[in-house]
N, C-alpha and C positions, 0 to 999 in steps of 0.2 A: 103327965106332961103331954101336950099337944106336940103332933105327930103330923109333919106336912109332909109331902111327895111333891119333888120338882119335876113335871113329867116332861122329860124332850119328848116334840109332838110329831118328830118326822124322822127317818127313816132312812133316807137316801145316802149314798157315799157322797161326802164332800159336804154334808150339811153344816150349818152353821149355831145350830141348835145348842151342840156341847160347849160350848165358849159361854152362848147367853147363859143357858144354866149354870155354869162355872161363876157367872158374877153374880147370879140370883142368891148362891148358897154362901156366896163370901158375905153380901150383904146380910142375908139370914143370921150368920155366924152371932151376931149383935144383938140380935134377937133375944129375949129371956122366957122363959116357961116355954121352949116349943124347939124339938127336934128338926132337922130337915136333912132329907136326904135326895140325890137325887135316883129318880128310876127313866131310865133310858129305855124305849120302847125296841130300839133293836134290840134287848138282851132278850124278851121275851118270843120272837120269833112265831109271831101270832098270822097265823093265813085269815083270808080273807073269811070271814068269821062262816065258823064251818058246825057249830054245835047245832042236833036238830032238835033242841028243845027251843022253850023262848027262856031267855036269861032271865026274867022274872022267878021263874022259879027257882033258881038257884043251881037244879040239878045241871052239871056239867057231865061230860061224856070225855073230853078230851085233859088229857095232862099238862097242856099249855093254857086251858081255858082256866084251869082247877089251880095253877101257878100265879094266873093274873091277877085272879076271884080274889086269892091270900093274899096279895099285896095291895089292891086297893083297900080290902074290908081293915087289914091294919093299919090304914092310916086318916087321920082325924077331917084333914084338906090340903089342898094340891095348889100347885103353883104351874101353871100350862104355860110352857114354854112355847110358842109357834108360830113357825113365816106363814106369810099367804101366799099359797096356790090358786092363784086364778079368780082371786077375790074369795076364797076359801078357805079353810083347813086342810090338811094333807090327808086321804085316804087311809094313811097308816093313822092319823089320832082318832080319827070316824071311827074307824074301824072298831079301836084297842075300846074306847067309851061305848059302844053299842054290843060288845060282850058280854059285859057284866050288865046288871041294872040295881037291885038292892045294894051292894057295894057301895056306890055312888051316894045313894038316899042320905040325905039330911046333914050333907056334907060341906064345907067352906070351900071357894075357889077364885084364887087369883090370876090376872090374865098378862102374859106380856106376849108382847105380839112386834114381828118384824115383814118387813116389806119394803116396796120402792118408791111407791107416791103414797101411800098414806100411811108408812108405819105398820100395815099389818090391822089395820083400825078394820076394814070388813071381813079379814078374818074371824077376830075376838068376837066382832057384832055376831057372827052365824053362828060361833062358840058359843057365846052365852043363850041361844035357842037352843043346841042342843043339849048342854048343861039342863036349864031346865026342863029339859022330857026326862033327866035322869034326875030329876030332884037336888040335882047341887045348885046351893044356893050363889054365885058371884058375887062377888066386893065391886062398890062403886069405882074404888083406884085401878087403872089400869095402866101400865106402860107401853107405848108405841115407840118403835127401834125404825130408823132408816135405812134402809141399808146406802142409798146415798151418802149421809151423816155419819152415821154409827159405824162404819165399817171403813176399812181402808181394799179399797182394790175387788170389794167384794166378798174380802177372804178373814179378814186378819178385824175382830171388832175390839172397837174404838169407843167406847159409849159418849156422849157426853155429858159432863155434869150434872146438867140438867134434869136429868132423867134417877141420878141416885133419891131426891126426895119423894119424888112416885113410888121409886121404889120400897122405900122404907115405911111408907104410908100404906101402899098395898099391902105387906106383909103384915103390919100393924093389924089392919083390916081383918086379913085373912085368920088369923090367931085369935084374934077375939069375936068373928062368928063362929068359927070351930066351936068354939070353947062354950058360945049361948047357945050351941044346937046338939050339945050335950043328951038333955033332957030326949030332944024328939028321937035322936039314934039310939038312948036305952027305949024308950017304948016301943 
């Protein structure tokens, strides 16, 4: 069974990240041949990446780096949950992705992404560059969140409608490149 990881991509008190992935996983629920769960990057408690090796090799030094390595290398592909910082991603997702590097390799990934003038749309766009320096392959679907629209007051998300068919189509996606990049992750 295909094995996806909902990653909330930010960190911060007050974020809004646990809600998005709250609806990412109901929708998942629907889903057939394919687990989700989600992994929330504050649980992992990862400093500003402190290993002095290069992650390519795999060897880790630290017990939070050796905890991350586990959780990514078990699962098949990921569903990246995350607002945009400054036309960015959040130093904590940069971060947690340029720890690991094999992990990642020849893996599926879906984008949803939130913001205030464009949904979060240049964040996923610099995502999906760094995805591929780590070999994760992205799904064409991707969901953009307002926080205008999609939120009430800033705090409290609202999604609409609209955005349930992306979403069902992105995870479509994501589940069945997992599942064709099989072959390249056993070689």
């Amino acid at each position: 069974m295909t094995r996806v990881g909902i990653i909330i991509g930010t960190t911060r008190p007050g974020r809004l990240g646990p809600q998005v992935a709250q609806w990412v996983e109901k929708a998942a629920g629907a889903c057939e041949n394919a687990e989700f769960e989600t992994v929330d990057l504050a649980d992992y408690h990862l400093p500003l990446f402190d290993e002095p090796g290069l992650p390519r090799t795999g060897v880790y030094e630290h017990a939070h780096t050796r905890a991350w390595s586990a959780k990514v290398a078990e699962l098949d592909g990921f569903v990246f949950v995350t607002p945009e910082y400054n036309w960015s991603i959040p130093a904590a997702l940069k971060n947690a992705i340029d720890f690991v590097y094999n992990e990642w390799n020849d893996k599926a990934a879906g984008l949803v992404g939130y913001g205030s003038n464009v949904g979060g749309a240049r964040a996923l766009d610099h995502l999906r560059l760094v995805a591929g320096a780590v070999q994760l392959k992205t799904v064409y679907t991707q969901v953009n969140l307002s926080l205008l629209t999609d939120f009430e007051q800033y705090t409290a998300f609202k999604p609409a409608e609209r955005h349930d068919a992306a979403l069902r189509r992105m995870l479509t996606e994501v589940i069945a490149l997992a599942d064709a990049l099989v072959p390249l992750r056993r070689a």
